[in-house]
C-alpha positions as CSV (number, residue, x, y, z in Angstrom):
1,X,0.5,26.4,11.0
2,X,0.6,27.8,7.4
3,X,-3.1,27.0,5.3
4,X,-3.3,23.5,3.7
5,X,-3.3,22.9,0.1
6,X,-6.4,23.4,-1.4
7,X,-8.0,20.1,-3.0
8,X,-8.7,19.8,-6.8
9,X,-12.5,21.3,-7.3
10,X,-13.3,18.1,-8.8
11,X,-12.3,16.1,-6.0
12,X,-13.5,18.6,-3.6
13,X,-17.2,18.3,-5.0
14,X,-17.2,14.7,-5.4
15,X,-16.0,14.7,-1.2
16,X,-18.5,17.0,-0.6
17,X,-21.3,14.8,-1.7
18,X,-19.6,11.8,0.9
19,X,-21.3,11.5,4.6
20,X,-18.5,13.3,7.2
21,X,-15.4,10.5,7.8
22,X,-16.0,9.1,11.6
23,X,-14.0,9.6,14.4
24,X,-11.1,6.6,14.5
25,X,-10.7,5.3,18.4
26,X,-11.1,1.8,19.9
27,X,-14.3,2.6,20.4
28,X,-15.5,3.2,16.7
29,X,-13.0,0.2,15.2
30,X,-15.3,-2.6,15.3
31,X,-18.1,-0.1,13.7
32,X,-16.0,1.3,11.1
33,X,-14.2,-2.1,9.9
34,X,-17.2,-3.7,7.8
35,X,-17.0,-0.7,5.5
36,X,-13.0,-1.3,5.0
37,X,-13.1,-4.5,4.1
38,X,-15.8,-5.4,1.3
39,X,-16.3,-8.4,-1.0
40,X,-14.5,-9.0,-4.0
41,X,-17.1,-11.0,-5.9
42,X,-18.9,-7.3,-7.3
43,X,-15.4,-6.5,-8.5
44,X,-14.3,-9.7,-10.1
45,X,-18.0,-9.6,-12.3
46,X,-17.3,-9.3,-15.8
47,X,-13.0,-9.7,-15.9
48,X,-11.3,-12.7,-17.3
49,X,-9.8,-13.6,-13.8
50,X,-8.9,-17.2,-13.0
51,X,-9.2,-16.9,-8.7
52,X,-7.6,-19.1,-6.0
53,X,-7.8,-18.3,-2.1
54,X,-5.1,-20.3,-0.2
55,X,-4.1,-20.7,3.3
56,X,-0.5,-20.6,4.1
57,X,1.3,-21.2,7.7
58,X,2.1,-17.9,9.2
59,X,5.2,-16.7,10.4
60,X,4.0,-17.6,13.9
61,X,2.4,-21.0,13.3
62,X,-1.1,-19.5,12.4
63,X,-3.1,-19.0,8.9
64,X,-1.9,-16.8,6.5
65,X,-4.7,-16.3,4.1
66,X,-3.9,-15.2,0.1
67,X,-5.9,-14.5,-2.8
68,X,-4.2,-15.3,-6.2
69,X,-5.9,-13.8,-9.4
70,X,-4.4,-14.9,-13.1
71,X,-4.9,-13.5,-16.3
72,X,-6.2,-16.1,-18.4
73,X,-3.3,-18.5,-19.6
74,X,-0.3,-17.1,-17.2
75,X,2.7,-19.2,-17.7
76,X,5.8,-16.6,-16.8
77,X,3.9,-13.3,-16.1
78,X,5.2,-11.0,-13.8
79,X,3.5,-10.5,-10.5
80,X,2.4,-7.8,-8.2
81,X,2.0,-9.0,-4.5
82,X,-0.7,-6.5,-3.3
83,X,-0.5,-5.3,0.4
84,X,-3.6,-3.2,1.1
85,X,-4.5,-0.2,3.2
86,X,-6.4,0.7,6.2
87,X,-4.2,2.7,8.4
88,X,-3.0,-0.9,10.1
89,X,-6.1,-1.6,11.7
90,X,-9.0,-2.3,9.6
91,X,-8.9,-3.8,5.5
92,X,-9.0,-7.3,4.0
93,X,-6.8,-8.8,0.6
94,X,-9.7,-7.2,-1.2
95,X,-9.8,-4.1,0.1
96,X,-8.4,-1.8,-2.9
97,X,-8.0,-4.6,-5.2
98,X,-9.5,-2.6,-8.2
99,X,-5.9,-0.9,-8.7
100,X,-3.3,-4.0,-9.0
101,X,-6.3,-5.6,-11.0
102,X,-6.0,-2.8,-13.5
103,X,-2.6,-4.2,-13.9
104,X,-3.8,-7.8,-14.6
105,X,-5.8,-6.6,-17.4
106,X,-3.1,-3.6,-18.8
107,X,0.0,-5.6,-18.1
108,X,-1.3,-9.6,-17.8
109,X,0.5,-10.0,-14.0
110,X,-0.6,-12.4,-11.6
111,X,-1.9,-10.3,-8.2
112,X,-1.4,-12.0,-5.0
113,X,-3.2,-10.6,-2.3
114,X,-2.0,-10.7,1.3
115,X,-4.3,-10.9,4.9
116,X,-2.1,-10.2,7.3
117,X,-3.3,-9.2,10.6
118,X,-4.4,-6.1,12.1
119,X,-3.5,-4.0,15.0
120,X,-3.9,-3.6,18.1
121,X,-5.2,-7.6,18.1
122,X,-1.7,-8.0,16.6
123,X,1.2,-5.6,16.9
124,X,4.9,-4.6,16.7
125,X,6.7,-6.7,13.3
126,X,3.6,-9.2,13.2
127,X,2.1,-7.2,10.7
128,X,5.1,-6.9,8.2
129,X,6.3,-10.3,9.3
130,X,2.8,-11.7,7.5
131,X,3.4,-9.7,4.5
132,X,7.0,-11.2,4.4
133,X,6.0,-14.9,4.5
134,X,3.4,-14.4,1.9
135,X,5.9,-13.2,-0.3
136,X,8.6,-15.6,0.3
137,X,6.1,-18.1,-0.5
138,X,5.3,-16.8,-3.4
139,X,8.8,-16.7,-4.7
140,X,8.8,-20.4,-3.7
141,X,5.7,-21.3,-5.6
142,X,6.3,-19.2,-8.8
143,X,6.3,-21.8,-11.1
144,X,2.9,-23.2,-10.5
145,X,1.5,-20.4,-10.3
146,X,2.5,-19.3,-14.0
147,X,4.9,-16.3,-12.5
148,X,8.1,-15.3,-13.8
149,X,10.4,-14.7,-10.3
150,X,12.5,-12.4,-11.8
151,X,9.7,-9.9,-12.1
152,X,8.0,-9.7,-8.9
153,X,6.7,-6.3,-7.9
154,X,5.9,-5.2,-3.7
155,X,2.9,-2.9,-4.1
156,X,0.3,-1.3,-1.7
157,X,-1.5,1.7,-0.5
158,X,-1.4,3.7,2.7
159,X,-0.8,1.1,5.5
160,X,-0.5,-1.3,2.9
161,X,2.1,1.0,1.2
162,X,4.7,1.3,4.4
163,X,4.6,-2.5,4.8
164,X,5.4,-2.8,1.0
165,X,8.4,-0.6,1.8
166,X,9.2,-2.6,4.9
167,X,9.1,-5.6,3.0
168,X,11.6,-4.3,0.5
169,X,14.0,-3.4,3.0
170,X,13.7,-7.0,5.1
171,X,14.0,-9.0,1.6
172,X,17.5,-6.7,1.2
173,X,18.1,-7.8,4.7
174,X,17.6,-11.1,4.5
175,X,18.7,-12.2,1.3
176,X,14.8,-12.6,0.2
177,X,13.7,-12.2,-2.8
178,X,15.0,-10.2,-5.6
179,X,12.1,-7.9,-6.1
180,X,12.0,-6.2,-9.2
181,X,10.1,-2.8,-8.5
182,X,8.1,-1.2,-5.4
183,X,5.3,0.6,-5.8
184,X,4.3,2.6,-2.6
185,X,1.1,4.3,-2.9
186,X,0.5,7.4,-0.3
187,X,2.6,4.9,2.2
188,X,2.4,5.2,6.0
189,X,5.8,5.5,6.5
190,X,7.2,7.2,9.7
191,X,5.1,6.9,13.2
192,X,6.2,9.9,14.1
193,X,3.2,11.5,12.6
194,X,5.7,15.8,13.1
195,X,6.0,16.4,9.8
196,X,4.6,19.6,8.4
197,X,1.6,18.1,6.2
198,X,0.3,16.2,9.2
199,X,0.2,19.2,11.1
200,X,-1.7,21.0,8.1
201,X,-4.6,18.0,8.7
202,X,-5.3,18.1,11.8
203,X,-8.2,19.3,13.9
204,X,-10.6,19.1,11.3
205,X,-13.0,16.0,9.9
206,X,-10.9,14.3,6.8
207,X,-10.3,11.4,4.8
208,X,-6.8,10.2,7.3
209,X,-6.2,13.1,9.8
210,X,-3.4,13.7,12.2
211,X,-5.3,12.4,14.9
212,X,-6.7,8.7,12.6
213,X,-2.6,8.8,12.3
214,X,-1.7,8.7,15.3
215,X,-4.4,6.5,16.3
216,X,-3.4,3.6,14.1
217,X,0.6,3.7,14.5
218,X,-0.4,3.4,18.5
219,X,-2.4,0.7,17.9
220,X,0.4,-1.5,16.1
221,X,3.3,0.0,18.4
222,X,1.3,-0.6,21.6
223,X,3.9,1.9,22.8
224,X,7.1,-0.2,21.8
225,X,9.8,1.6,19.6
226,X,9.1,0.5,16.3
227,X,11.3,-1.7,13.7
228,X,12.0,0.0,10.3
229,X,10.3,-2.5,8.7
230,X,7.0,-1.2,10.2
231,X,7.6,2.3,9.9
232,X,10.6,2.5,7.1
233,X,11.4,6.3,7.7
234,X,13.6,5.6,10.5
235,X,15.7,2.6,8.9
236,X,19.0,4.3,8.7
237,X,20.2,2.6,5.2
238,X,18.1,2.9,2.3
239,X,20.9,1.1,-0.1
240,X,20.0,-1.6,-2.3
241,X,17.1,-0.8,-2.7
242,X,14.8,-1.9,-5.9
243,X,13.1,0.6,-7.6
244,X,10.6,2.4,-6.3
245,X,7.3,4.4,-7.0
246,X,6.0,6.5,-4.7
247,X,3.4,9.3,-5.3
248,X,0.8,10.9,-2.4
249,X,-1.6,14.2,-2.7
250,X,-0.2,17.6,-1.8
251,X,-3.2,17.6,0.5
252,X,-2.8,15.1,3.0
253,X,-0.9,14.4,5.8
254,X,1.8,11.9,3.8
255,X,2.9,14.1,1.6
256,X,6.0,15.7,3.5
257,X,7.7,11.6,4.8
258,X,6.8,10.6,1.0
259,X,8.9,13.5,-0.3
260,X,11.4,12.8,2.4
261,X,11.8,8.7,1.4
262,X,11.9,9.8,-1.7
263,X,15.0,12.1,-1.3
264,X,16.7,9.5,1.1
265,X,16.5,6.4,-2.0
266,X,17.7,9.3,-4.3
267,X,20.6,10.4,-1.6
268,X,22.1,6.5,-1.6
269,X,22.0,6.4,-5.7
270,X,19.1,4.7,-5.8
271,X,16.2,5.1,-7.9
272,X,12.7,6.5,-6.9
273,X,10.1,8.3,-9.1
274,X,8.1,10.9,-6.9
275,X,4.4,12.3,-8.3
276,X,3.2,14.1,-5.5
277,X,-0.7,15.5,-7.1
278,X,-1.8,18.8,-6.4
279,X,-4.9,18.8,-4.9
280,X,-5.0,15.1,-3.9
281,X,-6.4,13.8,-0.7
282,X,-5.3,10.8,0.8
283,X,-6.1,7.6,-0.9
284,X,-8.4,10.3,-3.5
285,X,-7.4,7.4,-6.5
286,X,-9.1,4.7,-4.6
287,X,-12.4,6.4,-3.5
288,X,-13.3,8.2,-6.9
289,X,-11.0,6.4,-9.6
290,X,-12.6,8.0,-12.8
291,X,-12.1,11.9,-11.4
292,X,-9.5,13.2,-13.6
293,X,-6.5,13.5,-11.2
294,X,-7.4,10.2,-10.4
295,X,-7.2,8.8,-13.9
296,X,-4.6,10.5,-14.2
297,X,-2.4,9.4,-11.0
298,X,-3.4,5.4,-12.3
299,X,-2.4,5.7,-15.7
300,X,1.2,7.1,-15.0
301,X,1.7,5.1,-12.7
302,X,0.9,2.1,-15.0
303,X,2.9,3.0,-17.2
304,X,6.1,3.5,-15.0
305,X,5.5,-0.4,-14.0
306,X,5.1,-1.1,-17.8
307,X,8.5,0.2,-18.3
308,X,10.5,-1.6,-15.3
309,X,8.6,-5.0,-15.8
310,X,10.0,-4.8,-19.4
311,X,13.4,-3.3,-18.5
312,X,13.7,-6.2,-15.9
């Protein structure tokens, strides 16, 4: 297997000075969770944020819980519904909420915040079948909560990042909502877990290894065949698409089926800007946002959602 990309030195010192990444099993889950999942409050300190947390029916007749967080005085702001990450099996709505809050503040959009439920307690489409209601509730609600529904935006990271993709493609499907951008963060995207880069980080204590990977795709496929909405590199048609950002680090094992997505939206004629930072772990933005690739992964991708939000 040929060397993995080095990481950025600044990155790599600022890992270096982290405790070692557990092992991932069923074993550790419960352990690990707690530090995936942290409160929001510590976050929200100091930010003109109005906050609501609603309960919704889910799309299996339980609770669907969402947070809504407003600018001050949102009328017909645009709005990012916020899936988040944890490789499908640990997270909560607040879990990586510092980055669609950045867009509160830069762009005044509403952030909606979805708690869908986790593998293996829930599996197969559950997962992306959560993330779906929330949104179409949304859509339905738009008015009162100050949002303009031409300019809703699917966002997330990692896990959280595959199911924003999956939601895309089932509001296509489905004749759901017009979304008007997708913002796919170092997305989980194919279960398959063969491409080259995942190869490259396996073996070896990291950030999301080969063997986390695998780990979390068979906790929500519980050995089933999955639907492209749960892992969207298999969905055959990528038409139709809105679209899309998707960036990942050249060291980690999403790079290669980021890449890959990326060429099948641009095969169809469809649109997809691809940043793919050298010297990036996974999720490397989220756990040290003011290192410079960091800064600088945020603020371009800011800016690409300040131009579609005005073009739409």
């Amino acid at each position: 297997m040929p060397k993995p990309p080095e990481l950025d030195p600044q990155l790599r010192t600022l890992l270096a000075g982290m405790p070692d990444f557990p092992l991932l099993n069923r074993e550790t889950l419960e352990q690990i969770r707690p530090y995936a999942a942290g409160p929001i409050e510590p976050i929200l300190e100091g930010r003109a944020v109005a906050r609501q947390e609603v309960t919704i029916p889910g799309p299996d007749g339980g609770e669907l819980p969402l947070t809504i967080l407003s600018p001050p005085g949102a009328t017909t702001a645009p709005c990012i519904y916020w899936i988040h990450g944890g490789g499908m099996v640990m997270g909560n709505r607040y879990s990586q909420i510092d980055i669609p809050l950045e867009w509160l503040e830069r762009l005044g959009a509403v952030v909606v915040s979805v708690d869908y439920r986790l593998a293996p307690e829930a599996n197969g489409a559950a997962l992306v079948d959560d993330c779906y209601q929330g949104l179409l509730w949304v859509a339905a609600h738009a008015a009162e909560l100050g949002i303009d529904p031409s300019q809703i935006v699917v966002a997330g990271a990692s896990a959280g990042g595959g199911l924003a993709a999956g939601v895309a493609l089932k509001a296509r499907d489905e004749g759901g909502p017009a979304l008007a951008a997708q913002v796919l963060i170092g997305p989980m995207l194919d279960y398959r877990n063969a491409t080259t880069s995942s190869r490259q980080f396996s073996g070896e204590p990291g950030v999301w290894t080969r063997e986390m990977n695998a780990f979390g795709w068979q906790s929500v496929l519980a050995g089933n065949a999955p639907p492209a909405y749960v892992s969207p590199a298999v969905a055959g048609d990528l038409t139709g698409l809105p679209p899309a950002y998707l960036d990942a680090g050249s060291a980690e094992v999403f790079r290669d089926e980021v890449v890959t997505y990326a060429f099948r939206i641009w095969s169809t004629g469809g649109q997809a800007d691809l940043h793919i930072w050298a010297g990036g772990f996974h999720g490397f933005d989220a756990l040290f946002p003011t290192a410079p690739l960091s800064a600088a992964a945020r603020e371009t991708r800011t800016d690409w959602l300040a131009r579609h939000l005005t073009q739409s």
